[in-house]
C-alpha positions, 0 to 999 in steps of 0.5 A: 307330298310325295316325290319319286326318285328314278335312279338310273346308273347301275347300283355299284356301291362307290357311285357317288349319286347314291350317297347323294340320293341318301342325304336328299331322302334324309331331308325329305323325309324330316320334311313330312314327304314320301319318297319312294326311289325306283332303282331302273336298273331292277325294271329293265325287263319293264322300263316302258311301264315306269311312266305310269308311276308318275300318278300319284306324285308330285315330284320327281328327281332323276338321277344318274351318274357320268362314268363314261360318256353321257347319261347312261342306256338306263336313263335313256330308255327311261325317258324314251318310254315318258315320250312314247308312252307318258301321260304328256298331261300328267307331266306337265304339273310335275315338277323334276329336279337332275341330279348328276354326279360323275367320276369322269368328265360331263356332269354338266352335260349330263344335267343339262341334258336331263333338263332339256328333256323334261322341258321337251316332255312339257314338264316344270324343271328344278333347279339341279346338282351335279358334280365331280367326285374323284374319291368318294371318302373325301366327298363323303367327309366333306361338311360343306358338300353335306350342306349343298346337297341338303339345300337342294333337296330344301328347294325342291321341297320349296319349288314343289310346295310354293308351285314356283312357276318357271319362265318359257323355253325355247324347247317347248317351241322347239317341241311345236315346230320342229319336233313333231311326234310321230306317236300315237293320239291314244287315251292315257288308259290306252299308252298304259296298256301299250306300254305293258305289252312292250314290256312283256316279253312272253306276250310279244313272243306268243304274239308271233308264234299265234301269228306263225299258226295263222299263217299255216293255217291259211296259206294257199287261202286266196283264190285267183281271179273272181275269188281275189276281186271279192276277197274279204268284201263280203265278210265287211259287208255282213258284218258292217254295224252302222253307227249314227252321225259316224263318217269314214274312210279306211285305206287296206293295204294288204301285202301281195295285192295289187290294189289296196281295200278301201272302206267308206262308211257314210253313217248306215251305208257302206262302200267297199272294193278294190282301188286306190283313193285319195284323202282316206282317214286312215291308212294301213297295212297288214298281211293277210294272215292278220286280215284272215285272223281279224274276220274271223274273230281271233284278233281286234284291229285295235289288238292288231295295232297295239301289238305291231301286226297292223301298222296305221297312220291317220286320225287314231280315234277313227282307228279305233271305231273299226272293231265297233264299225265291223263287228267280227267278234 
């Protein structure tokens, strides 16, 4: 068995949910599990990529600490990143225990709130710890403070082990009705390598300075007139790659032009031109320098997407047959 810890305050050495975290991975350890902890405040430059820890683990404990107001930015981008770029399949069998110690007011909250936003994720929740400390010495010294934190670390063991099954929540229908996602239909595989992108400062920013050099190189590029009524049309058209039984619709809207490009593709025919159009399958948006750069083979549409310079909104899986429908490699 192997539980990972999330540790989401800020690391300073009178924090009350480290010691707590200490006398738990004490417990797990004597009961044969393999704790690994990740302390957020050390991934900040990579939180958006933490989610994809969750593979090979059980279970999971978050953990925070209330000096203020709340659960903290650390643990709030963390479960940021689980609902934007988690493996919403993977987490619902992990089960995830709140540990939440404060030295002001809103431990409660604090757990409550974690709670929430596992079920929310569909994953199974623990039983949890919270509390207040005002002097960390005298917690510390406390025998019976010893034995509660121990007990809880024994049920997570138990709940894990035995698969202890929870009741429904009304979040989860919350989830369905109400809170809508407007995240992407992409694989696991593809959120992983989303999520490292966000992450990577240094590829975001050679991103824009490639985007900048497109955008010199072909300004003043689009023509008038004839020249614009057929701009990129023949470029589709040479480079359309039927594929069999593969129907579509795509909608480009271009900034600076008047009518969007629309694509039909009907299995090895292919319509192409200027208008407006009604229930297309995919819908998007970008500026012509990403269009230039698509053509001519120094961008994907799926590159595009991943990095922002195109935006979409449709059916993703027909997003992503673009670069094998049209073929600009």
């Amino acid at each position: 068995m192997k539980i990972n810890i999330y540790y989401g305050g800020r690391g300073l050495l009178d924090d009350p949910t480290l010691y707590v975290l200490n006398k738990m991975e004490d417990v797990l350890s004597e009961l044969r599990v393999t704790v690994e902890r990740f302390n957020i405040f050390e991934h900040k430059n990579d939180i958006y990529t933490l989610p994809h820890t969750f593979k090979d683990a059980d279970g999971i404990i978050l953990a925070t600490t209330v000096e203020w107001l709340g659960i903290g930015g650390y643990m709030q981008q963390f479960l940021d990143a689980c609902w934007l770029y988690g493996d919403k399949d993977l987490m619902s069998s992990l089960y995830m225990q709140p540990i939440v110690m404060s030295t002001t007011y809103g431990e409660r909250e604090g757990a409550v709130t974690l709670e929430n936003a596992w079920v929310i994720l569909g994953g199974q929740p623990c039983s949890g710890l919270c509390g207040y400390v005002e002097d960390l010495v005298t917690f510390e010294l406390n025998q019976e403070y010893t034995l509660i934190i121990e007990k809880k670390a024994e049920d997570l063991y138990r709940s894990i082990s035995q698969k202890i099954k929870v009741l429904p929540s009304s979040n989860q229908a919350i989830k369905q009705t109400v809170l809508r996602t407007q995240s992407m239909d992409l694989t696991p595989q593809e959120s992983e390598q989303l999520s490292k992108y966000v992450s990577d400062d240094t590829y975001v920013k050679k991103q824009k300075e490639d985007i900048e050099e497109l955008a010199s190189m072909f300004k003043g590029i689009l023509g008038k007139g004839n020249e614009e009524e057929e701009l990129y049309i023949k470029e589709f058209k040479s480079h359309f790659t039927p594929v069999e039984g593969f129907q579509a619709s795509y909608l480009f809207m271009i900034e600076g032009r008047k009518q969007p490009l629309f694509l039909n593709v009907m299995e090895d025919e292919l319509e192409c031109y200027y208008g407006n159009k009604e229930n297309i399958g995919v819908y998007a948006k970008l500026s012509p320098d990403v269009m230039e750069s698509i053509i001519k083979g120094r961008m994907t549409f799926q590159r595009a997407f991943m990095t922002g310079t195109m935006t979409a909104k449709g059916n993703f899986k027909t997003l992503r047959m673009l670069d094998t429908v049209f073929d600009f490699g």
